[in-house]
N, C-alpha and C positions, 0 to 999 in steps of 0.2 A: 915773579920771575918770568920773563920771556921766553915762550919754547922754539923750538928747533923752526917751528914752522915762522913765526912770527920772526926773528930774528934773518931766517931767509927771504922772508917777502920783502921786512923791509931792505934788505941790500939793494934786491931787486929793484923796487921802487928806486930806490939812491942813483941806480946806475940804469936809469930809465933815459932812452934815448930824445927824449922831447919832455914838452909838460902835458901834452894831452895825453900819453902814454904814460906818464908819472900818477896822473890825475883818475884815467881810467883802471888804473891797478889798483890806487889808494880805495876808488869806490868797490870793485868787485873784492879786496879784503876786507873792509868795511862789511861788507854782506856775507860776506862770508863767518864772520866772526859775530854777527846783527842775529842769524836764524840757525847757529850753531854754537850751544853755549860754553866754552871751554872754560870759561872761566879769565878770560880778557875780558877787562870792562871799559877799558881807556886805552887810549895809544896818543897822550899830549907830545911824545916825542917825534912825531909823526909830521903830526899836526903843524908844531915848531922848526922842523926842518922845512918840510916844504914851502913855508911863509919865507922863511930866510932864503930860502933857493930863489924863490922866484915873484917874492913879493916886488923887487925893482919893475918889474917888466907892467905894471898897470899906472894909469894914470889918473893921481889922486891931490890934481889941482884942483879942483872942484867946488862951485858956490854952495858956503857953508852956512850963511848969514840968515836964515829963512828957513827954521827945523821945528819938526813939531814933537810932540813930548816922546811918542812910542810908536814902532813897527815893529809887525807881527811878520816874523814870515816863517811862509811852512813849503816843504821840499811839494807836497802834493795836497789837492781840499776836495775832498768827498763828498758825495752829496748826503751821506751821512754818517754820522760817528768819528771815535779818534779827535787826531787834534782839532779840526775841521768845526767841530762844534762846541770845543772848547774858546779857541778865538771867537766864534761866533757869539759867545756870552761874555767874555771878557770884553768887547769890541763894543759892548751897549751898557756895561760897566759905569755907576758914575765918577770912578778913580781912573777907568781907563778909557774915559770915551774919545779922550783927544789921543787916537790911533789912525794908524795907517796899517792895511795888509801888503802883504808882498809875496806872490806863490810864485813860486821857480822851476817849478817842470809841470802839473798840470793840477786841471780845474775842472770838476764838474760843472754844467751848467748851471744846475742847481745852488752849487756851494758860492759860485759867482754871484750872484743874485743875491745870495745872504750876505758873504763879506763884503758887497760893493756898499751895504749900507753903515761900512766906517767912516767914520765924519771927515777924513782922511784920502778915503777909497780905495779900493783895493786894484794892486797892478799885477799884473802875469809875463813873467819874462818870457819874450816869444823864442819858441824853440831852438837849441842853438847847441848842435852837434860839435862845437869847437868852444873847450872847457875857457880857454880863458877869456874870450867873447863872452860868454857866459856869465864868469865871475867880474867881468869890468864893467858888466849892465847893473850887478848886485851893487858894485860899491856906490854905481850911480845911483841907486836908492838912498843907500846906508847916508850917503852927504846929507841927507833931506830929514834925517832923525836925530834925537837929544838917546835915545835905550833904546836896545833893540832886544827883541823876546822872541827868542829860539823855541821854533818848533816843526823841526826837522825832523826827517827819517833818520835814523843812526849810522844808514853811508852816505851822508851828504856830505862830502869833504868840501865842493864846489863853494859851497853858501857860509861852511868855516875859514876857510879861505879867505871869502871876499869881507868876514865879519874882522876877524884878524888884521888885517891891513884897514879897514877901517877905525879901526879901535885904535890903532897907532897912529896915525893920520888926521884923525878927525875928531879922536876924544868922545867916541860912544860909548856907554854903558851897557855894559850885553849881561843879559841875562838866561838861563839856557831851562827850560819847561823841562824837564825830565822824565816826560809822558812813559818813555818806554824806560823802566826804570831796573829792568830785571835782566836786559841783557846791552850787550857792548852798544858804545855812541859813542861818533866825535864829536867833538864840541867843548868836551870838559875841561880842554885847557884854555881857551881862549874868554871861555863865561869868568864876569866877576862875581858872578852869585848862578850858583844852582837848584832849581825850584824843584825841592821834592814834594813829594803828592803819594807816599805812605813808608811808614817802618819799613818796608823790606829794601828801599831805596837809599831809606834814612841807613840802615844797617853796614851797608855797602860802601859807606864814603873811602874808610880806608882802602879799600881794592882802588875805588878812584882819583885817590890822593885830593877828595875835596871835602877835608875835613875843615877847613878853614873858610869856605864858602860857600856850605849846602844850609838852606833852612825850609822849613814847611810850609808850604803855600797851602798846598791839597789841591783835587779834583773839583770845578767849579759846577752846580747842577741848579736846574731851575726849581726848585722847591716849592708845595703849597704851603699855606698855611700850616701855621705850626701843629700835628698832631701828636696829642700824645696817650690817646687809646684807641689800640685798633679797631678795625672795622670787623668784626666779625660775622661771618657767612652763617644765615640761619637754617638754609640746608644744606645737601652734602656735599655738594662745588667741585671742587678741582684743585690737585699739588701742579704747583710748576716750575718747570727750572727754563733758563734759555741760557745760550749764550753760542756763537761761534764753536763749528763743530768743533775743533782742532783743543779747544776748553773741557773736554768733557774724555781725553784721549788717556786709557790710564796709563797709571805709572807713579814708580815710587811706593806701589803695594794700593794707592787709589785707583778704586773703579768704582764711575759713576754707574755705569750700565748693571753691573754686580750688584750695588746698593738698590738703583729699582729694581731688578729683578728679585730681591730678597725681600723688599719694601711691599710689592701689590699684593705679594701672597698674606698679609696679614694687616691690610687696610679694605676697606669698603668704596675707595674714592678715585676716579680716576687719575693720572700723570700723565699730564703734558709737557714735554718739553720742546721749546721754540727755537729753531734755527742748527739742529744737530744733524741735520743730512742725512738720513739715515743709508740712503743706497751707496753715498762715499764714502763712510767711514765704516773699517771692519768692527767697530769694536760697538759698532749697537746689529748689525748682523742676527744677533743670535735672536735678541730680544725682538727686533723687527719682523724677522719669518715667524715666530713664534704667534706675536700677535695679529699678522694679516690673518691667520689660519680659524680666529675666533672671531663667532657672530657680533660678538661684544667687547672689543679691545681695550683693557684694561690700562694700555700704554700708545699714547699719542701722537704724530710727529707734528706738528705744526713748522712754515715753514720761514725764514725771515722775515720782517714786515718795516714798513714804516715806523720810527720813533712812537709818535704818537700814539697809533694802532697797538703799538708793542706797550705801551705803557699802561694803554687802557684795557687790556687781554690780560695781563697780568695783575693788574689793579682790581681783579673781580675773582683773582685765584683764592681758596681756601689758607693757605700759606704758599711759602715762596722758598725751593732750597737751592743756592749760591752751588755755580759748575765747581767739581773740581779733579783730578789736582789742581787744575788752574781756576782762578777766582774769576769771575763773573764782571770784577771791576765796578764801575758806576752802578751797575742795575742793581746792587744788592741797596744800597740806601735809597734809591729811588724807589724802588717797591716798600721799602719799607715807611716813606714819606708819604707815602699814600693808604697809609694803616695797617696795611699785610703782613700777617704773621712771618718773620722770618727767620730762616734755620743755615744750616753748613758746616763747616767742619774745618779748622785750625789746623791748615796744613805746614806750615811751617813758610807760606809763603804767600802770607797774608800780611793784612798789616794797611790797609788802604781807605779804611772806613771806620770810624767807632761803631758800626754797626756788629763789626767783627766780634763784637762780646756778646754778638747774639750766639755766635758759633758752640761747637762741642766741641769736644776735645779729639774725637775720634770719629770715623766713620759707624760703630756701634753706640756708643753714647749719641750719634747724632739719632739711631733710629728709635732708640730708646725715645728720647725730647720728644721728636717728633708725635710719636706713638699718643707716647700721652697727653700732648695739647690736642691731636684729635679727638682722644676721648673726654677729658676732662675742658677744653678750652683754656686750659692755664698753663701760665711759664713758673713755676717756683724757681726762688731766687733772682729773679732777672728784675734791674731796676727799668724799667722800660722807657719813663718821663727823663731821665737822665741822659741815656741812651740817645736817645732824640733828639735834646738839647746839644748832643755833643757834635750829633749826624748835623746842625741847621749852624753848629759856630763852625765846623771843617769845612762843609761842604756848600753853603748859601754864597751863589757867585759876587755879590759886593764885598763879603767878607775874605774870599779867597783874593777878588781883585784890589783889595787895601793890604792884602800881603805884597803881594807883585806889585804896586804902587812903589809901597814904601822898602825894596829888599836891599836897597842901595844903601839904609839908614846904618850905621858900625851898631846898633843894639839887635839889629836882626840878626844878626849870626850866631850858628849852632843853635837854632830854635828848633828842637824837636815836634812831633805832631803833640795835640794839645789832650791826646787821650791816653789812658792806662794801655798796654800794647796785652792781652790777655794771653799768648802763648808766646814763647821764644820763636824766632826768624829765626829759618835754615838758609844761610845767604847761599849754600852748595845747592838749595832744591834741584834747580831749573841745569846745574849740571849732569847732577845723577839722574838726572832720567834722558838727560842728553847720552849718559853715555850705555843706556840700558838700548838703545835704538841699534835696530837693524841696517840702517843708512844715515848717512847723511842729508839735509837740508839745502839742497843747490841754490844758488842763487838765482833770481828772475827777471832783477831788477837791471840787470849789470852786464854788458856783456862778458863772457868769462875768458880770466887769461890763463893760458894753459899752462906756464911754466908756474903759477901761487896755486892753481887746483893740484898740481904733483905733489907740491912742498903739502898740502892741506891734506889730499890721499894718505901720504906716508904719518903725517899724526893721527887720523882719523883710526887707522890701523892697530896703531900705538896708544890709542886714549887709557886706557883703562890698565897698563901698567905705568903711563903717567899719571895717573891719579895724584 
């Protein structure tokens, strides 16, 4: 049900005096709604009007005779991680090599350099302050494609837009990546198929009314060879976690910083964790004064690194425990592909890896495990050869890019992920701790319009007896 807020913006928008003022509203509620989790996941009515309003006004005569099988386009390409390096594996694919990329607001040098080698190439729409200049360079892409694979930011209204009037015009096949899967996107009505990549995604179709055309692709990763007994450290080595500090922020009764601190007092081994910031974030504060203060620091910061660097740091850990309340995402089956024992904890908003049945069930059950694979080096009960096999059929990028090949086929629909899901999804998680927050999440991306941050204040105020 649409709330007070949502229902005013869109008026707003409706009775927007232009379309770059239509379009700059659509994007700042997009973001608004992107990094604040109310519990809107979709707005296809949105989406649907503003094509009807204003889809006459572009020009989509265009030479169509001359397409090649797929373009990629991403709202922004990093020089690393996210979607940025997901295309970058897909794009060397041999189901998806005949690609083209397309980035729409920017580019790392870096990331250039990697996606320029689609056998396609990859283009960058040059800067363009006037939305629908903008979306008429898009559709002049889109003519040049048979499917298009969305892999946008979730306020990219511009690139649905111009994906939309393509699709009616030109008879593309869109398919929409559902990278960020846990909070609001547009996209979802204009996709004929949407590519989920874990249960908690899969969980959600109702809220996004795509139940009739979500199925599992998964997260693509470079894999080695297949292993399937870890590598075991013969002396006493190193725990490690990494992940983006903002993953490790508690809530929902999770505290990562609580768990090590309860953790070193009855282990022998040091804890390192990689990329948690410790002077930005209050909530390792305590544990960082604590340990500057000893000759011997029992707890680590290490600070973000290159991919590689980062894989080979962790690939030499004693074990490996998965951020949370928020998951870790890719790194947990990657460390675990390279032999490393690994642990975590079943938050209810998991769901993104078979590796996930390495998890406990609890933050004390997890310290329990733990405990005792340090002392004894054993998992009981854990089929680990299984486990692995399951991490190399979800996650090995030919096999995810022969999902996304083939999503178009009528037998791929409603394909769930291909493993047992070991705790129930809390599809609420990522609210309830939205609404445990002392502020809000502003937007960064968007310049902000002041009359939808009012309508936004007054529900933000109100969240919690809307519940």
């Amino acid at each position: 049900m649409p709330t007070t807020f949502i229902k005013k913006s869109l008026a707003a928008i409706h009775h927007a005096k232009d379309f770059n003022q239509a379009i700059q509203m659509s994007r700042f509620l997009g973001e608004i709604l992107w990094k604040n989790s109310t519990g809107q996941y979709e707005l296809m009515s949105l989406e649907n009007a503003l094509v009807e309003k204003y889809a006459s006004q572009f020009d989509t005569e265009l030479d169509t005779s001359d397409q090649y099988p797929f373009l990629h386009i991403l709202t922004k390409a990093y020089g690393t991680g996210g979607h940025t390096r997901i295309v970058e594996r897909l794009i060397h694919s041999d189901a998806l090599r005949a690609s083209a990329v397309l980035v729409t607001e920017a580019i790392d040098p870096h990331a250039l350099k990697k996606l320029s080698t689609a056998k396609h190439g990859c283009t960058k729409i040059a800067k363009q302050p006037d939305s629908k200049k903008k979306i008429q360079a898009i559709i002049f892409e889109l003519a040049k494609c048979r499917t298009v694979v969305l892999h946008l930011h979730p306020h990219d209204i511009e690139s649905v837009i111009a994906v939309a009037i393509a699709k009616k015009h030109f008879g593309i096949h869109v398919l929409m990546y559902n990278h960020a899967d846990h909070v609001f996107s547009y996209g979802h009505g204009v996709a004929d198929r949407v590519l989920e990549i874990s249960y908690f995604g899969w969980a959600l179709r109702n809220k996004r009314l795509t139940q009739n055309k979500s199925l599992f692709t998964g997260i693509p990763l470079t894999l080695p060879s297949l292993v399937t007994e870890p590598q075991l450290r013969t002396d006493h080595g190193y725990l490690a976690a990494a992940g983006s500090a903002y993953k490790f922020k508690p809530g929902q009764g999770y505290s990562f910083p609580d768990f090590v601190s309860r953790l070193i007092k009855k282990i022998d081994i040091p804890f390192i964790l990689v990329g948690a910031k410790p002077l930005r974030s209050w909530w390792w504060w305590p544990i960082f004064a604590r340990e500057k203060l000893k000759t011997k620091p029992r707890v680590q910061f290490a600070p973000q690194m290159p991919h590689e660097k980062y894989i080979q740091y962790l690939g030499n850990a004693t074990a490996y425990i998965d951020s949370f309340p928020m998951t870790g995402g890719t790194a947990f089956p990657e460390i675990l592909s390279l032999g490393v024992p690994c642990f975590g904890v079943l938050t209810g908003a998991h769901g993104y890896t078979p590796a996930d049945q390495l998890k406990s069930v609890d933050i004390k059950h997890l310290s329990h495990d733990l405990r005792h694979f340090l002392k004894t080096r054993e998992r009981p009960d854990i089929n680990l050869d299984k486990i692995i096999e399951q991490v190399y059929e979800a996650h090995d990028t030919e096999k995810v890019a022969k999902r996304v090949s083939t999503a178009m086929n009528t037998d791929a629909i409603d394909m769930p992920p291909m493993w047992v899901n070991p705790a129930v999804i809390d599809t609420r998680f990522y609210e309830k701790i939205w609404r445990e927050q002392k502020i809000f999440t502003f937007p960064i991306h968007t310049l902000p319009n002041i009359r939808l941050l009012i309508f936004f204040i007054a529900e933000w105020r109100n969240r919690n007896r809307l519940a």
